[in-house]
N, C-alpha and C positions, 0 to 999 in steps of 0.2 A: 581871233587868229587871222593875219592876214596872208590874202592869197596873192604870189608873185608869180611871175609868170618868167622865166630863167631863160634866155634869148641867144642859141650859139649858132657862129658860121658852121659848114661840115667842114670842118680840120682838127682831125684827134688832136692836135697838138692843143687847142684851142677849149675844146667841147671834154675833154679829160678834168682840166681844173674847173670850169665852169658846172660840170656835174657833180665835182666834189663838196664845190658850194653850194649845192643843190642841197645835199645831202647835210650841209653843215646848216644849211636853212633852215631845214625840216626838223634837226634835232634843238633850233634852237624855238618849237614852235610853230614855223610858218607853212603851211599850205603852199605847195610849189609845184610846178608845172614845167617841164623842160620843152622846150621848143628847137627843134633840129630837123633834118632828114631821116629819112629811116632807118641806113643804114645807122645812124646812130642809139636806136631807143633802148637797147640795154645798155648803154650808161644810166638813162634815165632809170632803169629799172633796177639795176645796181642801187641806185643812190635812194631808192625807193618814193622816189616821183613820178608823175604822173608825165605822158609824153601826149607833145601835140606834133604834128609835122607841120614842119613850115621851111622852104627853101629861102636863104635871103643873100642866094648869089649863086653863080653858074659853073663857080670852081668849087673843089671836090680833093678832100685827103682822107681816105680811111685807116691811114698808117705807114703804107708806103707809097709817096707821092707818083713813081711811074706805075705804077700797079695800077691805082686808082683809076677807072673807066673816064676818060676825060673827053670833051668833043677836041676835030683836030684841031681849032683855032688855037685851045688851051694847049694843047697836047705841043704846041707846035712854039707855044712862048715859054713853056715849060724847058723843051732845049733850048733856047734861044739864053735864058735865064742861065742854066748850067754851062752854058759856052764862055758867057760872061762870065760868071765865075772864075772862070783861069785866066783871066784878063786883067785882074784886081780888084781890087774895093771901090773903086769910081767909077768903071767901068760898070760894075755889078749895081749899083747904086743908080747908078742914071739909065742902068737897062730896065732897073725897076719901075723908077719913074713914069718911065715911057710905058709901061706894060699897065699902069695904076689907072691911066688915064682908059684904057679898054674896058677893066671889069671893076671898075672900084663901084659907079652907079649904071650895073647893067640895065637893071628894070624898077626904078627909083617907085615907078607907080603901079607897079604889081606887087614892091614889100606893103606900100602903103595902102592895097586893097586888101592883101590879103591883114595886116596885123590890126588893122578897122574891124574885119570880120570874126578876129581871132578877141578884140577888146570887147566887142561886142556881145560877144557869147560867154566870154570866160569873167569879165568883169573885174580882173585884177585891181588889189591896192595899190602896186607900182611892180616896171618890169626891171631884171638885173642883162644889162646888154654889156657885149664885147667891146669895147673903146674902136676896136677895129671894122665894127662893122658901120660904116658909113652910111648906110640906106637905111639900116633901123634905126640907127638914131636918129636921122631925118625925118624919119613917117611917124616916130613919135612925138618927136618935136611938133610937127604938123599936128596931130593929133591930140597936145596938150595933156599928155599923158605923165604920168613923173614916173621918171626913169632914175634907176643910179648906173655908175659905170664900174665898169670889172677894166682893168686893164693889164692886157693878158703879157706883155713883153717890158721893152724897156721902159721906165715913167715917164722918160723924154717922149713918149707917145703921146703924152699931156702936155701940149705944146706950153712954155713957162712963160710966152712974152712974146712980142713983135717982131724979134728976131731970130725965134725958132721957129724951124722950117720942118715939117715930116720928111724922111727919107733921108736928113743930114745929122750928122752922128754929134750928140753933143760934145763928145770928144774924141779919143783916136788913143789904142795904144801905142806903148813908146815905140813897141817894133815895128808899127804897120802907119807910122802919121804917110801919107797921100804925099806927093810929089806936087807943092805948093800949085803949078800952072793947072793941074788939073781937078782945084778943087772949083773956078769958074765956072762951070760948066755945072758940078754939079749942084751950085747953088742957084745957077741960071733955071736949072728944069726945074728945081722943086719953089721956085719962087712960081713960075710956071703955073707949077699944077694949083698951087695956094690959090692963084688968080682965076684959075680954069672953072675949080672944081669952088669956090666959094662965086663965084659966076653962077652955075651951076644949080647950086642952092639956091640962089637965092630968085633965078627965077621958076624953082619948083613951090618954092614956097606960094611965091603970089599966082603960080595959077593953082594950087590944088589945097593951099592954106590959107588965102589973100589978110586975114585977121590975125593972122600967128607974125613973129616979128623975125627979121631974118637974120641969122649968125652972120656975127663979124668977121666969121672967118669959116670955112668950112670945117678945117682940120682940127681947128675949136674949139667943134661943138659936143662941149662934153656937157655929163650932168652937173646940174645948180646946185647938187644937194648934198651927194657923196660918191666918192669914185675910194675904191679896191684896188691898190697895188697887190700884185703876187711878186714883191721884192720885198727887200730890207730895207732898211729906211737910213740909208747910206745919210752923212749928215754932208755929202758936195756934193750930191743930187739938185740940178734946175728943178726949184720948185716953182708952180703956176702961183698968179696973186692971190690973194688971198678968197674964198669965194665958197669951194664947197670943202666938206670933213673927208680930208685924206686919212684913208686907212691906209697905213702898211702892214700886210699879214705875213710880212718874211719868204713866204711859199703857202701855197695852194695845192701839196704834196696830199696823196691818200696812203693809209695806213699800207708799210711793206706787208702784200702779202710774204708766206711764208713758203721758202725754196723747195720745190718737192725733191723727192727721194733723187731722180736722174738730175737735178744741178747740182745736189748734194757732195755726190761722186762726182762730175766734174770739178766742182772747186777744191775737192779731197786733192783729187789726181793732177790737177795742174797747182797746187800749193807744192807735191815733189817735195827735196827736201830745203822745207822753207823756204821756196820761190813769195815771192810778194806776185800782185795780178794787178794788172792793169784792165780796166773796161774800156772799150772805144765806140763812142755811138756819134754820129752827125746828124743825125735828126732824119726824119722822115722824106725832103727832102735832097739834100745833101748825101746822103748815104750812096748818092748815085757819082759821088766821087771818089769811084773804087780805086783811082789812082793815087788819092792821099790816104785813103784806110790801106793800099797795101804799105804805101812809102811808113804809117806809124807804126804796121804790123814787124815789117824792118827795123825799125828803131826798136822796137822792145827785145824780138827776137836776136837782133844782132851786136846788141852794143846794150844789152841789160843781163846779162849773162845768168842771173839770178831771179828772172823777172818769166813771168804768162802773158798771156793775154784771151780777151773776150771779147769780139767783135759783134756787132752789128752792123752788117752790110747791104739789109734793103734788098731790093730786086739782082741788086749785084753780088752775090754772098757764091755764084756759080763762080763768075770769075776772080773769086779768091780762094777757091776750094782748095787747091795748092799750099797754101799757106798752113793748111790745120794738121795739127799734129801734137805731139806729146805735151807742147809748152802752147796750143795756141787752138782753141775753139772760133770759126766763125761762122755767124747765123743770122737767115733773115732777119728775126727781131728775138730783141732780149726782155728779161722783165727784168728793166732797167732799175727800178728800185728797190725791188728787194735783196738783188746783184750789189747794191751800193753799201748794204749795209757787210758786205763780205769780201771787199777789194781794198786795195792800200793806195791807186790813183786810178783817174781817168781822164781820156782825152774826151772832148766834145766839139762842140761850132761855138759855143755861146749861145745858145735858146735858153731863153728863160725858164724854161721846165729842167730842162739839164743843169743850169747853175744853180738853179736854188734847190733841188735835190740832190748834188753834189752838197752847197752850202750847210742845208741840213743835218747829211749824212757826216759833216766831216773830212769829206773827202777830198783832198785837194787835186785841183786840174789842169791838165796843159790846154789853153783854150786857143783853137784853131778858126778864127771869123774869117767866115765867105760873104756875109747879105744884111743887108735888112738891120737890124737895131743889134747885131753878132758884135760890132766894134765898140759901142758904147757899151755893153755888157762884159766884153773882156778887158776893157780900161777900169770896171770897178773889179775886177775879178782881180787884177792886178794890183789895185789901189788897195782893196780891202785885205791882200795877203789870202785871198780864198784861191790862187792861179796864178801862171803865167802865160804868156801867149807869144806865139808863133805865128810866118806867115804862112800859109796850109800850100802856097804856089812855090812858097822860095826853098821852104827847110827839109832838108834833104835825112836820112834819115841816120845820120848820127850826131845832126844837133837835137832829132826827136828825143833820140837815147839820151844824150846829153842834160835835155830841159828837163827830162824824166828824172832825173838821176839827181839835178839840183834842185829838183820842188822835194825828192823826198827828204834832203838837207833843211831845206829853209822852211815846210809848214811844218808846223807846230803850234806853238798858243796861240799864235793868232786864229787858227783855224779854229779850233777846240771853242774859243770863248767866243768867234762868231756865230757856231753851230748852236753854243749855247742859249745865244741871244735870241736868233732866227727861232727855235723850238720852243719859247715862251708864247711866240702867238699859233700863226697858223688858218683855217678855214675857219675850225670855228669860231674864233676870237673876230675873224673879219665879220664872219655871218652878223654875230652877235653887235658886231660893231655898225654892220647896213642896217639892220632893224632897228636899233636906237638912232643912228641918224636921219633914218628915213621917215620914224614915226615923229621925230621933234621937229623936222624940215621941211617934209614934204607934202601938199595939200593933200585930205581926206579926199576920199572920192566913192561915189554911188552911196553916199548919205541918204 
């Protein structure tokens, strides 16, 4: 039975699919061990693993990102971040950049004391780490440990070649392509950080590894052996050369729990007679853009005449209390998937946990990109016929209604036969697929 040792940031978005695979590990056999904060360890317990604490970075999401106890520095790049926001895609992109370069290797040599101490003890066959977390990969590297990779967002996070860059979108939807002079810029910073942060490395390497050899690149540095998408396996997907066994698990979805009695009544009562429902969530952080969750709650209420809605608003869900009413619930947080299996659309940002439980579910989405890997996700959301997109700054809310109104025209089979696709694999098909490539690839160890 080998024992893994399961490695997540503290960000639900993140540590949600990551203990899924826990649990998809453990049923396929493996002795698993979750590594998180503590606010995290009923997941661990949920998925019936064993939980270690270990902090491997100094930012912090337990669900809702302004809630979340942050220090001010964080606290203070956290608005700075949603300021950008309303400023566009480039703006928000190169604000990140800049922000990357703060927390991405806060304490590069306290991950690597503490996960020396944690290898030590616990004696793992090999660990499953976030693609995103930059310091554990690093200290395992250093450490000669064999790791495989989970990669929690876009695959473009697996950099395909020497001229992809992290932070730059491998594509761009049709409605949102960037205003050509301002993509300089932000290829300027994210060549930058490439240079910064693979500098970086590779002089941590030689002082605290001098015999390990140093990545070509920082952003990289993935594993040799096998890396986990939680996507579809889009076939105009940049894939990396050829090197370790891509899995694609479709989604890293956990079984809908089942609605209790009080949603029950709610989706009774806002179905009316024969109303369709619309769900709207923006992710944990984004949700703090309670001026586009009302502009969509408008578009459904004012120009869907036939239509609900179901909001999640995050720490802002006060300043849309106005809004609810016979045809409109909104609340802090929803339980987004088992809601998925009982609506007719929904709006989201593009997170990767939102599309590919959308994708699963069937449900086709108006997909509204703010950040981070949002644009390359809503260009296949658009490409694959699973969505279409909007710009969340520009669209006003009766092209909301509008986009609403022609996605419920235009999905159909295509949706159907990709949900179809996406539900032949899943967790445990990946789990199943890291433990046969890990045991055919990756050195024995404490022999």
């Amino acid at each position: 039975m080998p024992r893994i040792v399961v490695v997540s940031p503290p960000f639900l978005s993140h540590a949600r699919p990551l203990a899924e695979l826990c649990r998809a590990l453990r049923e396929n056999g493996a002795e698993v061990w979750f590594a998180c904060t503590p606010p995290f360890e009923q997941l661990a317990r949920d998925a019936a693993a064993h939980f270690v604490p270990l902090a491997v970075t100094r930012n912090a999401n337990t669900g809702v990102a302004e809630a979340t106890r942050q220090d001010a520095e964080e606290a203070a790049r956290l608005v700075e971040f949603l300021e950008a926001t309303r400023q566009g895609p480039v703006r928000t992109l190169v604000t990140q950049a800049r922000h990357r370069r703060s927390d991405m290797l806060a304490d590069p040599d306290g991950v690597l004391d503490e996960l020396a101490a944690l290898d030590a003890w616990l004696r793992p066959d090999w660990y499953l780490v976030d693609q995103l977390s930059y310091p554990v990969t690093l200290a395992l590297h250093c450490l000669g440990a064999p790791y495989a990779t989970f990669c929690p967002g876009h695959p473009s996070y697996v950099l395909s070649g020497p001229d992809a860059y992290f932070g730059v979108p491998y594509d761009w939807p049709e409605t949102l392509h960037p205003d050509p002079a301002e993509l300089p810029e932000l290829l300027s910073v994210a060549r930058e950080n490439d240079a910064l942060f693979t500098a970086l490395f590779d002089e941590f390497v030689h002082r605290r590894a001098p015999a390990r050899p140093t990545p070509a690149r920082a952003f990289g540095l993935t594993s040799p052996y096998a890396v986990l998408y939680s996507y579809p396996a889009f076939p105009w997907l940049p894939r990396p050369a050829p090197g370790p066994v891509s899995l694609f698990a479709g989604h890293t979805v956990t079984p809908s729990p089942r609605l209790d009695e009080a949603w029950r009544e709610r989706l009774e009562s806002l179905r009316g007679e024969g109303r369709r429902i619309v769900l709207v969530a923006l992710g944990t952080f984004l949700s703090a853009r309670d001026d586009v969750l009302r502009t969509v709650v408008h578009g459904v209420l004012d120009h869907m005449h036939d239509a609900a809605v179901v909001v999640a608003a995050g720490g802002r869900s006060h300043r849309l209390a106005d809004l609810a009413g016979e045809r409109a619930v909104v609340m802090p947080s929803l339980p987004q998937q088992a809601l998925l299996e009982h609506v007719d659309l929904m709006v989201h940002h593009g997170g990767n946990n939102s599309f590919t439980e959308c994708v699963r579910a069937g449900v086709p989405a108006l997909v509204l990109p703010f950040s981070s890997d949002q644009f390359s996700v809503a260009r296949d959301a658009e490409r694959s016929g699973a969505g279409v997109v909007a710009d969340p700054n520009a669209a006003g809310p009766a092209e909301i209604g509008a986009a609403l109104e022609a996605l419920s025209v235009t999905a159909g089979p295509r949706t159907a036969e990709l949900a179809g696709r996406v539900r032949e694999h899943g967790p445990l098909w990946g789990a199943a697929g890291l433990l046969a490539a890990m045991r055919e690839r990756a050195p024995a160890r404490h022999a």
